[in-house]
C-alpha positions as CSV (number, residue, x, y, z in Angstrom):
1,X,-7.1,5.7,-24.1
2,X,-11.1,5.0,-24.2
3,X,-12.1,2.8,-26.8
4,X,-14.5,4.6,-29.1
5,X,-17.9,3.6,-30.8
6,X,-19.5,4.8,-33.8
7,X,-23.1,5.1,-33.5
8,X,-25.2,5.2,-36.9
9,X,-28.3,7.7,-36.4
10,X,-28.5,10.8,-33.8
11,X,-32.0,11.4,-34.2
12,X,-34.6,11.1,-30.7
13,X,-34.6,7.9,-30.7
14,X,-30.9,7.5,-30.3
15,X,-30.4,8.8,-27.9
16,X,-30.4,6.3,-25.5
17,X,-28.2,4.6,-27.4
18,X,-26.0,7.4,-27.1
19,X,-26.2,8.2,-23.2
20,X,-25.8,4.0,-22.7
21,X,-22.2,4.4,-24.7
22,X,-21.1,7.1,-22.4
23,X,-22.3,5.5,-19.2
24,X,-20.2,2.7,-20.2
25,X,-16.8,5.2,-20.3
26,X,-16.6,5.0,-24.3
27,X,-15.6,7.7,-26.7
28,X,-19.0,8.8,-29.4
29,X,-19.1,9.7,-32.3
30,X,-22.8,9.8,-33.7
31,X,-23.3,10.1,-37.4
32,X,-26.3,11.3,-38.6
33,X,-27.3,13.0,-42.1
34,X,-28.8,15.9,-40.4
35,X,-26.0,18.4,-38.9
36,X,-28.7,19.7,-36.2
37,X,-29.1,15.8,-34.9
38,X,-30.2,15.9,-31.1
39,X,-28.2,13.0,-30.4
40,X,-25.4,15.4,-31.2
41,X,-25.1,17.1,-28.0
42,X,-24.4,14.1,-26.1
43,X,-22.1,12.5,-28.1
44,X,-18.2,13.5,-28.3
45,X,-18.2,13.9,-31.5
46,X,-21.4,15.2,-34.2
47,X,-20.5,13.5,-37.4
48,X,-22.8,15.1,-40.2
49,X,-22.8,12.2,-42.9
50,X,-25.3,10.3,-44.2
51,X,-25.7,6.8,-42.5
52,X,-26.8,5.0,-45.8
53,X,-23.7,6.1,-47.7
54,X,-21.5,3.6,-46.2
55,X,-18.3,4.1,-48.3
56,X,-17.9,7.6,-47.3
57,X,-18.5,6.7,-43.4
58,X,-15.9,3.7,-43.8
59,X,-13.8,5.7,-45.5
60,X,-14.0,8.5,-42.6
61,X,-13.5,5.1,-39.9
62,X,-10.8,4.2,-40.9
63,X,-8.9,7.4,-41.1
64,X,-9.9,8.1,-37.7
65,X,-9.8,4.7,-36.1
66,X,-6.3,5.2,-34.4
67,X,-7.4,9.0,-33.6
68,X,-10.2,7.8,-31.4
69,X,-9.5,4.3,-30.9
70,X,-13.0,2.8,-32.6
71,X,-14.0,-0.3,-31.5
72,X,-17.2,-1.2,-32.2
73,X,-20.1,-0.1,-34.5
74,X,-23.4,0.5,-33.2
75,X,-26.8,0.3,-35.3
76,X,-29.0,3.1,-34.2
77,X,-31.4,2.5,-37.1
78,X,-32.1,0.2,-40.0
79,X,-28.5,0.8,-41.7
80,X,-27.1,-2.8,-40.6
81,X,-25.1,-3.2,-44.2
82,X,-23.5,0.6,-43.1
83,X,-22.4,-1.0,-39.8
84,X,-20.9,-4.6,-41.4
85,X,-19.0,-2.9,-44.3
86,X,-17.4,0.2,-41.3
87,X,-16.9,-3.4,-39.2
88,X,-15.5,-5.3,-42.1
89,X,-12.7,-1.9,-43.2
90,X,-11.8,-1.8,-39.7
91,X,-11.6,-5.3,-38.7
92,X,-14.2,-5.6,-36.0
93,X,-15.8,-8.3,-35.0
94,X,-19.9,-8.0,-36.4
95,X,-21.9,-10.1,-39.2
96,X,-21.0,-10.2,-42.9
97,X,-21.8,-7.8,-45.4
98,X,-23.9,-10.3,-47.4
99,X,-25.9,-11.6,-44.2
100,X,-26.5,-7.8,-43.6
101,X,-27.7,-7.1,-47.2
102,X,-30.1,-10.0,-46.6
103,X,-31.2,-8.6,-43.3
104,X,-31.6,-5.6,-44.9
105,X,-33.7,-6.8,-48.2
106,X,-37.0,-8.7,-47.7
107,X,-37.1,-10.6,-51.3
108,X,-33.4,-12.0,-50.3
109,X,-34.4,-12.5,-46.4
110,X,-37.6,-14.4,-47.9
111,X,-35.9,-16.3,-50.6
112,X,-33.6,-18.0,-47.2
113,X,-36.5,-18.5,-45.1
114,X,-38.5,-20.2,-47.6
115,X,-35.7,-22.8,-48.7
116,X,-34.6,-23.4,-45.0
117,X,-38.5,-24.0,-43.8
118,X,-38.8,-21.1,-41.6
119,X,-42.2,-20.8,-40.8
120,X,-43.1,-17.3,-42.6
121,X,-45.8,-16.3,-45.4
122,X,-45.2,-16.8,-48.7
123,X,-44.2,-14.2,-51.2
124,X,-42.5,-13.2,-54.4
125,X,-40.6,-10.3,-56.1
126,X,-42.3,-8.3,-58.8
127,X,-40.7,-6.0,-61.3
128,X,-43.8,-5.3,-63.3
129,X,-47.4,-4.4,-63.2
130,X,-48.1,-7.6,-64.9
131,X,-46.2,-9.9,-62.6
132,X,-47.7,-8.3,-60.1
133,X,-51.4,-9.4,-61.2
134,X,-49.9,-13.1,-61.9
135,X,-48.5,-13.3,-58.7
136,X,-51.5,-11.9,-56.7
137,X,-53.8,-14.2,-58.9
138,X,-51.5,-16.9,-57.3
139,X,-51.6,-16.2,-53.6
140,X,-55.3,-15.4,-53.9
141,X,-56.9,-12.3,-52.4
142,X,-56.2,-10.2,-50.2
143,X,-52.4,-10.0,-50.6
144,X,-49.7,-7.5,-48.9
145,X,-48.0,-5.3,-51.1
146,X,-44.3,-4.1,-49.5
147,X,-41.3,-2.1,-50.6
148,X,-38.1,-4.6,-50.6
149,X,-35.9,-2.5,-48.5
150,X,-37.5,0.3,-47.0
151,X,-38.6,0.4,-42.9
152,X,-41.5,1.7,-41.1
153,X,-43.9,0.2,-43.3
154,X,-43.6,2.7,-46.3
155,X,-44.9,1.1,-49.4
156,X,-47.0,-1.5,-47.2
157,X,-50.9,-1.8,-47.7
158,X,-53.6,-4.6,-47.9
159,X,-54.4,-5.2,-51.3
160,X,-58.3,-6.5,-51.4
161,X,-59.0,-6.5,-55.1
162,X,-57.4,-6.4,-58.4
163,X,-58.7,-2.8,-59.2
164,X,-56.5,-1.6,-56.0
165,X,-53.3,-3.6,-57.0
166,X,-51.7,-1.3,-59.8
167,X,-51.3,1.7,-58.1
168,X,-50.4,0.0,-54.9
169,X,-47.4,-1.9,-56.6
170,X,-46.6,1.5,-58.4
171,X,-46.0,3.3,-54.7
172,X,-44.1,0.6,-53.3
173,X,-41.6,0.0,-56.2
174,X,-40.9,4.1,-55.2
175,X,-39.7,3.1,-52.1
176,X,-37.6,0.8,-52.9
177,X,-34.4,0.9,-54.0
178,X,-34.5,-2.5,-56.4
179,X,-37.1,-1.4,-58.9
180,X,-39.3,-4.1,-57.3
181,X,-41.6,-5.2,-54.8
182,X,-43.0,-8.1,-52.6
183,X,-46.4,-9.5,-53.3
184,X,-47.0,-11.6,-49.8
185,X,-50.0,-14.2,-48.6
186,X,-52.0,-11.9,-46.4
187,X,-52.5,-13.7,-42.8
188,X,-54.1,-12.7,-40.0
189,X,-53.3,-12.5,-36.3
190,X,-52.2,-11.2,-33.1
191,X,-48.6,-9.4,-33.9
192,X,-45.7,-9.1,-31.8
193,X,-42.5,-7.5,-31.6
194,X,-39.1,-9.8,-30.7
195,X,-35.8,-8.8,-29.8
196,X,-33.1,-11.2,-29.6
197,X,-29.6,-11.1,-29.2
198,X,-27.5,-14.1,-31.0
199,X,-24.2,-15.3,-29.4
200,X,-22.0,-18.0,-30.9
201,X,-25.0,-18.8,-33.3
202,X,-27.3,-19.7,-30.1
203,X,-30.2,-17.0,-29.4
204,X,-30.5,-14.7,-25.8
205,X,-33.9,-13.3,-25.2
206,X,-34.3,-9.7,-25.0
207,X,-38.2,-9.0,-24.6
208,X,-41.7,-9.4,-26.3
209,X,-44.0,-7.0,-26.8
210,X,-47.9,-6.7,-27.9
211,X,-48.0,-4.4,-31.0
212,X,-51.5,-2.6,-31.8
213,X,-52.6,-1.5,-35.1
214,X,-55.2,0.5,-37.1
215,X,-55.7,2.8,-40.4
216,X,-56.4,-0.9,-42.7
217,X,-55.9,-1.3,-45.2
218,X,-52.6,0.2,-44.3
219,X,-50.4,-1.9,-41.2
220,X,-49.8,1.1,-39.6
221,X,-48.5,0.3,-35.8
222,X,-50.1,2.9,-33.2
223,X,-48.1,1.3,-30.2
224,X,-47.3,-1.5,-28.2
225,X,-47.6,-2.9,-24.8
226,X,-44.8,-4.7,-22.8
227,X,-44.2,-7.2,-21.9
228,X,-46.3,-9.1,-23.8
229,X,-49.6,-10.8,-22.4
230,X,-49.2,-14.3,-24.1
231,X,-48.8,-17.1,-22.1
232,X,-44.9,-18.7,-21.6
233,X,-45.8,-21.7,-23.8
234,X,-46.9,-19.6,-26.9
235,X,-44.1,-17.0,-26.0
236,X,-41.8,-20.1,-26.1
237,X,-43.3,-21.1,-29.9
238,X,-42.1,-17.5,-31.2
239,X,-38.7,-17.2,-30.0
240,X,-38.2,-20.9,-31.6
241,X,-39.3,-19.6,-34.8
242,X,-36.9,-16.6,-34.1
243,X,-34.0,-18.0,-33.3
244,X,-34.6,-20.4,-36.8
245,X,-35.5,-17.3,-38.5
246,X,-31.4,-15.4,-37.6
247,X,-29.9,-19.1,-38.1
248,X,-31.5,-19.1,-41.4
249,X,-30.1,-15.5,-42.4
250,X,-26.4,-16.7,-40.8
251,X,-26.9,-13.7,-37.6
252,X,-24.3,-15.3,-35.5
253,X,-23.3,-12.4,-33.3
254,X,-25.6,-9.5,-32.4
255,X,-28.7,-8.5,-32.8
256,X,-31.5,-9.6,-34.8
257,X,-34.7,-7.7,-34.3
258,X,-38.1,-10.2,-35.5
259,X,-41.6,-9.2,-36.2
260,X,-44.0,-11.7,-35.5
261,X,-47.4,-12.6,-35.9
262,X,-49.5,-15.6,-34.5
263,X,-51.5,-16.8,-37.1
264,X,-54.3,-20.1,-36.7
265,X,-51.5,-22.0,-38.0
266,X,-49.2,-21.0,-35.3
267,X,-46.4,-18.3,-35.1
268,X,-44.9,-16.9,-38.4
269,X,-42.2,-14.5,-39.0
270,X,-42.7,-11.3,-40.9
271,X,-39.5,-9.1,-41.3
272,X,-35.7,-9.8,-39.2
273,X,-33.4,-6.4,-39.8
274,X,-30.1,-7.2,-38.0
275,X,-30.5,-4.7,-35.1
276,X,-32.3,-4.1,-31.9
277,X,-36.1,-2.4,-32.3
278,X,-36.2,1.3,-33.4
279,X,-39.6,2.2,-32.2
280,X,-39.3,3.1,-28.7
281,X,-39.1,-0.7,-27.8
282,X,-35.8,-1.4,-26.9
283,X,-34.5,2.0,-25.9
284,X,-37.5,2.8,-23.4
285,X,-40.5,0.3,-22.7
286,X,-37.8,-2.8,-22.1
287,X,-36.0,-0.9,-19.9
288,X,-38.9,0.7,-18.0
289,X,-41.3,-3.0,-17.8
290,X,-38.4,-5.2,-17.2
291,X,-35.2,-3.2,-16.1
292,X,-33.3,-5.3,-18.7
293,X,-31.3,-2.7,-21.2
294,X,-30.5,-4.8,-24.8
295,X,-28.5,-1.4,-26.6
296,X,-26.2,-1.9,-23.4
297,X,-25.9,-5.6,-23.9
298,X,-25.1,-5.5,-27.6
299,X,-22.7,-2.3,-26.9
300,X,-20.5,-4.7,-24.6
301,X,-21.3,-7.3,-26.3
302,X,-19.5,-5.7,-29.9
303,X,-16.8,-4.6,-27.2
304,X,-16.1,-8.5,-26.4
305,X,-17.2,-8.0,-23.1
306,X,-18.1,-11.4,-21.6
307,X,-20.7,-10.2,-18.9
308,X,-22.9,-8.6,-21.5
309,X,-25.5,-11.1,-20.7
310,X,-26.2,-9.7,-17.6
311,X,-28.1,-6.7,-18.9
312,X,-30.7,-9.3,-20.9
313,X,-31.5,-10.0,-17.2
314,X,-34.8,-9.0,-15.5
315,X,-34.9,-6.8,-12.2
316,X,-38.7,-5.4,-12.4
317,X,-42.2,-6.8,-13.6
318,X,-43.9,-3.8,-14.5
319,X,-45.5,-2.7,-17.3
320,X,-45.2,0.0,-19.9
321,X,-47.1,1.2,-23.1
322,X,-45.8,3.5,-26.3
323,X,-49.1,4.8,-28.1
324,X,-48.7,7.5,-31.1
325,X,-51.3,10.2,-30.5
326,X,-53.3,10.4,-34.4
327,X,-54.6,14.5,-34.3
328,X,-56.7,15.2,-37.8
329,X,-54.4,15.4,-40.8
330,X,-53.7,18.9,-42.1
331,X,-51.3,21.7,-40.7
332,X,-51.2,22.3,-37.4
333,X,-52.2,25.8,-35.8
334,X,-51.8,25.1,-31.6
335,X,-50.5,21.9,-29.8
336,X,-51.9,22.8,-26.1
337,X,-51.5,20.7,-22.9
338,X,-48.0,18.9,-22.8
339,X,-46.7,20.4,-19.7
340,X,-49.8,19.1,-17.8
341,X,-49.9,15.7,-20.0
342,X,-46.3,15.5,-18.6
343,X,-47.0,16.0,-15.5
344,X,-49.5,12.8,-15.5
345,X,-48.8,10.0,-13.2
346,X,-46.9,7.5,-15.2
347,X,-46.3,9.4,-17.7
348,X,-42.4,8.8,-18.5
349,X,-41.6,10.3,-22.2
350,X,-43.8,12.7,-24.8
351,X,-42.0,13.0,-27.8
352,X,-43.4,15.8,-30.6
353,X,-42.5,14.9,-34.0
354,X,-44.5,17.8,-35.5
355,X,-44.7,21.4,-34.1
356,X,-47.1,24.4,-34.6
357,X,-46.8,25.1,-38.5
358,X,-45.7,22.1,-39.7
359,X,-48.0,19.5,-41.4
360,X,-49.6,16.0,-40.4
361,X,-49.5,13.9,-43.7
362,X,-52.7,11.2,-43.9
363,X,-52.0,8.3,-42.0
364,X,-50.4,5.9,-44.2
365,X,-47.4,4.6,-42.3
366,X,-45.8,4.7,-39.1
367,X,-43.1,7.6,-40.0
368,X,-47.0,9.8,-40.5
369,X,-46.9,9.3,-36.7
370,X,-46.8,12.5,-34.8
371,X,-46.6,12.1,-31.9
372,X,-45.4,9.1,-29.0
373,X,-46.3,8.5,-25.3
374,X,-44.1,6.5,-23.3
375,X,-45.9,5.4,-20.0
376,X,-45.3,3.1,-17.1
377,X,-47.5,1.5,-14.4
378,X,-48.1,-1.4,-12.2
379,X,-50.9,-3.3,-14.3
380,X,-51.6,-3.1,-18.3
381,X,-55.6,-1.6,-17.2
382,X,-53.7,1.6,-15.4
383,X,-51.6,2.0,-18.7
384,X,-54.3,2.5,-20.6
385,X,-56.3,4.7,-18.2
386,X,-53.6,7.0,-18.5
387,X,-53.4,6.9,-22.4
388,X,-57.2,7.9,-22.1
389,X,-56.1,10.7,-19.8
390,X,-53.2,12.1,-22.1
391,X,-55.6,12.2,-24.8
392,X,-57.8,14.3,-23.5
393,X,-55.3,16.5,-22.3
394,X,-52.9,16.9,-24.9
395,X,-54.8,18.7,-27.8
396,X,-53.9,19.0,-31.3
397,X,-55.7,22.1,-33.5
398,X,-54.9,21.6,-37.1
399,X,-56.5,23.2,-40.2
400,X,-58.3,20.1,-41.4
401,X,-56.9,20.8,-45.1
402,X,-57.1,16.8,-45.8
403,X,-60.8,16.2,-44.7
């Protein structure tokens, strides 16, 4: 009988994740909260539940284990306390619940880092307007406001003055989930994006990529370029700090996912969710720059398959770029030039997050993004000669209702 996997999130960019299972001979089931999931029609089974409510997919695992022989648990998206508590009902091997929910909540993740001397910026929980203005008064201006335990930077934003912080702390307490949020020492610096893979406590390195930004005072990613251009000394500095960083948080086995930035004072850690990267990173530009494929690695590697390593191996040295496209907020009346964008040289992946009708939101974090780009090439200057290209070819109309 196959062995099966459960993988949490059928949405675009799982995809991958999916076809990887099925290439390696195993039985999916994708779970997903929307019933029209496009993962759905590649995987054996389209389980419409939602991936946060971890009781009722736990529940569903373990009624069905025998049925379809699950074996492993795989994290399509930031739901790594879903994964631990299905792991822990069934027995499979994974990382505690509480390491998860640590993983999974900044102020917690912070707290270990902090008393364990991880090298990360400091920071502190608020519950009220006027802890907020204490604690920014503390860390001195400007400070970064965040939700505890949301993803894709939701609730995020550069705080520069006091007159800003209110209603800044007021929309990131709505996205979280504690009634809170974190006041954090702004730094400044170069970011990157790590993924790692621990094994018996000791880390395996899965790639580093160059992330690029705009939109301030909002952190809002527009892409990233990999592999990154640092040199191997400095890259070695970052994976230290990330390989403290999952020690610190007790990742043992799997994946922990790091995002980095170099400061003047050297490398610091920002955020570690207990998973592989869910923007494009470790599903299409690793693969594509460096023919090394992580989802497989940790698949096998939940599976208990000793060879996993092999797939954190490198067979190219290309390079590859994901860049969102950023049209004019407001609705959009025509998208025009994606077959020919498509057709570009290079050109590997256009994704279309919004369609004709629908509406482009003000850019104020990276789930606003409406579009992606996936390109390869032979040097980082031909990557972005094509992004140029793509732009001009693949036009957005929209009604400009948020000028």
């Amino acid at each position: 009988m196959k062995k099966g996997i459960l993988i949490l999130a059928a949405g675009p960019m799982q995809i991958p994740a999916v076809l990887t299972a099925k290439e390696l001979g195993l039985f999916v089931i994708a779970a997903d909260r929307n019933p029209q999931a496009p993962g759905f029609r590649f995987a054996d089974i389209g389980l419409p539940l939602d991936i946060v409510e971890y009781a009722a997919l736990a529940d569903w695992a373990v009624a069905h284990k025998s049925e379809h022989n699950i074996s492993a648990v795989f994290a399509g998206s930031d739901v790594a306390v879903t994964a631990a508590v299905i792991n822990q009902r069934l027995g499979l091997p994974g990382i505690p619940v509480e390491v998860a929910e640590a993983s999974h909540n900044k102020a917690k993740m912070k707290e270990r880092w902090l008393l364990d001397g991880v090298s990360t910026p400091a920071c502190d929980e608020v519950r009220n307007r006027n802890e907020a203005r204490r604690v920014a008064a503390k860390h001195g201006y400007p400070v970064m406001v965040k939700a505890v335990d949301n993803s894709a930077s939701r609730g995020t934003k550069v705080v520069c003055k006091e007159a800003e912080l209110e209603a800044t702390v007021d929309n990131a307490m709505r996205y979280s989930t504690t009634s809170s949020c974190l006041i954090e020492q702004f730094v400044e610096g170069d970011e990157q994006s790590v993924e790692t893979v621990m094994h018996n406590g000791e880390q395996l390195r899965a790639g580093m990529v160059d992330r690029h930004y705009g939109f301030f005072p909002y952190p809002l990613e527009v892409g990233h370029t990999n592999p990154s251009h640092l040199s191997a000394d400095v890259q070695e500095q970052i994976f230290r700090v990330v390989g403290h960083a999952a020690q610190s948080l007790g990742i043992v086995n799997g994946p922990a996912k790091a995002d980095m930035i170099l400061t003047k004072r050297g490398p610091m850690i920002l955020e570690m969710p207990a998973r592989l990267s869910g923007g494009f990173h470790s599903q299409y530009t690793t693969p594509l720059a460096l023919g090394m494929n992580p989802i497989r690695a940790v698949m096998r590697q939940s599976l208990g398959d000793d060879k996993f390593q092999e797939d954190l191996v490198p067979t190219k040295n290309e390079f590859s770029l994901c860049h969102a496209l950023f049209p004019p907020p407001g609705k959009i009346r025509n998208i025009s030039g994606y077959e020919d964008a498509q057709a570009l040289e290079g050109v590997k992946h256009i994704f279309l997050y919004k369609e004709v009708g629908e509406t482009i939101e003000p850019y104020q974090n990276c789930a606003d993004r409406p579009c992606y780009v996936i390109m390869q090439a032979r040097s980082r200057e031909k990557l972005w000669h094509t992004f140029e290209t793509v732009k001009n070819t693949l036009q957005y109309e929209t009604d400009g209702s948020f000028a």
